[in-house]
C-alpha positions as CSV (number, residue, x, y, z in Angstrom):
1,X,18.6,-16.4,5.2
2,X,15.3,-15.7,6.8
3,X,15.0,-12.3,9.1
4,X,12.0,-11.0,10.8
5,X,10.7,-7.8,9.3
6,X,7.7,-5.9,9.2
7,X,4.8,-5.7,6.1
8,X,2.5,-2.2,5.8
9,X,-0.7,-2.7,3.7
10,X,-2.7,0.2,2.7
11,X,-6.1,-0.6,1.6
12,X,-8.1,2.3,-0.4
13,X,-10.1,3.0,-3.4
14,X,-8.3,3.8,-6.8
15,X,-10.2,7.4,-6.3
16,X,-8.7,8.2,-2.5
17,X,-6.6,11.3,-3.2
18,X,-3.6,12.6,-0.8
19,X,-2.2,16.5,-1.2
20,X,-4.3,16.9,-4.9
21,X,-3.2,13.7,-6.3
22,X,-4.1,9.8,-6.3
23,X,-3.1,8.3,-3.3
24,X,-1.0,5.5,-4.7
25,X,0.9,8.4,-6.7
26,X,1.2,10.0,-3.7
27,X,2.5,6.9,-1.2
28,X,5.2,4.8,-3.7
29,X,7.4,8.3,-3.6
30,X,6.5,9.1,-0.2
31,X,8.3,5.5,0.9
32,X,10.7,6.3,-1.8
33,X,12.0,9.2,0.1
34,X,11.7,7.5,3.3
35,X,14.4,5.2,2.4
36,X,12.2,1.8,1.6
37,X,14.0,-0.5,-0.5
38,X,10.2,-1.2,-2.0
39,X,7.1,-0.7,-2.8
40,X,4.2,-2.2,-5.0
41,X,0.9,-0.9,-5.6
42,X,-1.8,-3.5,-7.0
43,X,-5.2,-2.8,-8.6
44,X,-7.8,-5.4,-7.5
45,X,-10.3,-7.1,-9.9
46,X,-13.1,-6.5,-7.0
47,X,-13.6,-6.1,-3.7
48,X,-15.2,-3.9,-1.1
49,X,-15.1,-2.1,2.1
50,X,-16.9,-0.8,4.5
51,X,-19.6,0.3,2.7
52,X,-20.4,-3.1,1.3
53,X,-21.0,-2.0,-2.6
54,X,-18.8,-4.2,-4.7
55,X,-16.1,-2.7,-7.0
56,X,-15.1,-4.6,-9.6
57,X,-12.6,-4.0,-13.2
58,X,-15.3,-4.3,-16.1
59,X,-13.1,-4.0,-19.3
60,X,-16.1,-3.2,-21.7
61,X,-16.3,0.1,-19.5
62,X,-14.1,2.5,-17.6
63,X,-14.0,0.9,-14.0
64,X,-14.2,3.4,-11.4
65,X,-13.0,3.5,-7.7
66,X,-12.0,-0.4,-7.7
67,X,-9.8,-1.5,-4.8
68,X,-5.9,-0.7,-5.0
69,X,-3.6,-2.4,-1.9
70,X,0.2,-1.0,-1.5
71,X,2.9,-3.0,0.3
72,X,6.3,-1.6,2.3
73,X,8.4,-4.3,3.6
74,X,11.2,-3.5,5.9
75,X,12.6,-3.8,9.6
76,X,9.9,-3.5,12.4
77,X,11.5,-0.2,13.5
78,X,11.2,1.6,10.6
79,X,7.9,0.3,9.9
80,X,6.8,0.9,13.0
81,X,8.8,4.5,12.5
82,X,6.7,5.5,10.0
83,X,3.0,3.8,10.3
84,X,1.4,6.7,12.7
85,X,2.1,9.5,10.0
86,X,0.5,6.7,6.7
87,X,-2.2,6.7,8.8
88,X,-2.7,10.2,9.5
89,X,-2.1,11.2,5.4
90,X,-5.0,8.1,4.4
91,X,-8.4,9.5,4.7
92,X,-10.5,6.8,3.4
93,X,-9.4,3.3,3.8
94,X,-7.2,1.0,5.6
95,X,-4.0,0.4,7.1
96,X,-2.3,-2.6,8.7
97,X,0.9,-4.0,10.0
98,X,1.8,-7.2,10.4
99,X,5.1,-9.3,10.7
100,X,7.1,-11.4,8.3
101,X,9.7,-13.6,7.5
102,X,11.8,-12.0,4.5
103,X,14.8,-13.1,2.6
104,X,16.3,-10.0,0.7
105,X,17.9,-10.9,-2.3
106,X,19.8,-8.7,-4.4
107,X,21.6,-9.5,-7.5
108,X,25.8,-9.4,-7.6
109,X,26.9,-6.8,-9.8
């Protein structure tokens, strides 16, 4: 069965850094401990921001600062409970909210 929910995306650069450590290090705990049932951090092949220079993952050379998105998914309070402070701790990048239509499913032990 289909609820509505809330998504938070978090655009940023495989470098961005948060308290001394990578940000996406830094933000799959921090929901963690924020009770989110989820989270999943992707590295992008290319992309780029505002600054218009492409990134891109070349595998004949060390790729550095290509794109990296993380999702949350979860009620629209406790997104909405918790998107002011993700944006305060992001220096570099971009966040957004949006709504969804989720169907949790969980395996019977």
């Amino acid at each position: 069965m289909f609820k509505e929910g809330m998504m938070l995306r978090v655009y940023m650069a495989e470098t961005a850094m948060i308290d001394g450590q990578p940000a996406y290090q830094y933000l799959a705990p921090f929901f963690r401990r924020h009770g989110f049932p989820g989270c999943t951090a992707y590295r992008g092949l290319i992309g780029y921001g505002h600054e218009k220079d492409t990134k891109m993952f070349d595998k004949f050379r060390e790729a550095l600062d290509i794109p990296v998105v993380i999702d949350v998914v979860d009620t629209r309070e406790r997104v909405e409970g918790i998107r002011d402070e993700v944006e305060r701790l992001v220096d570099h990048g971009l966040v957004i909210v949006f709504p969804v239509s989720m169907a949790r499913k969980v395996p019977s032990r």
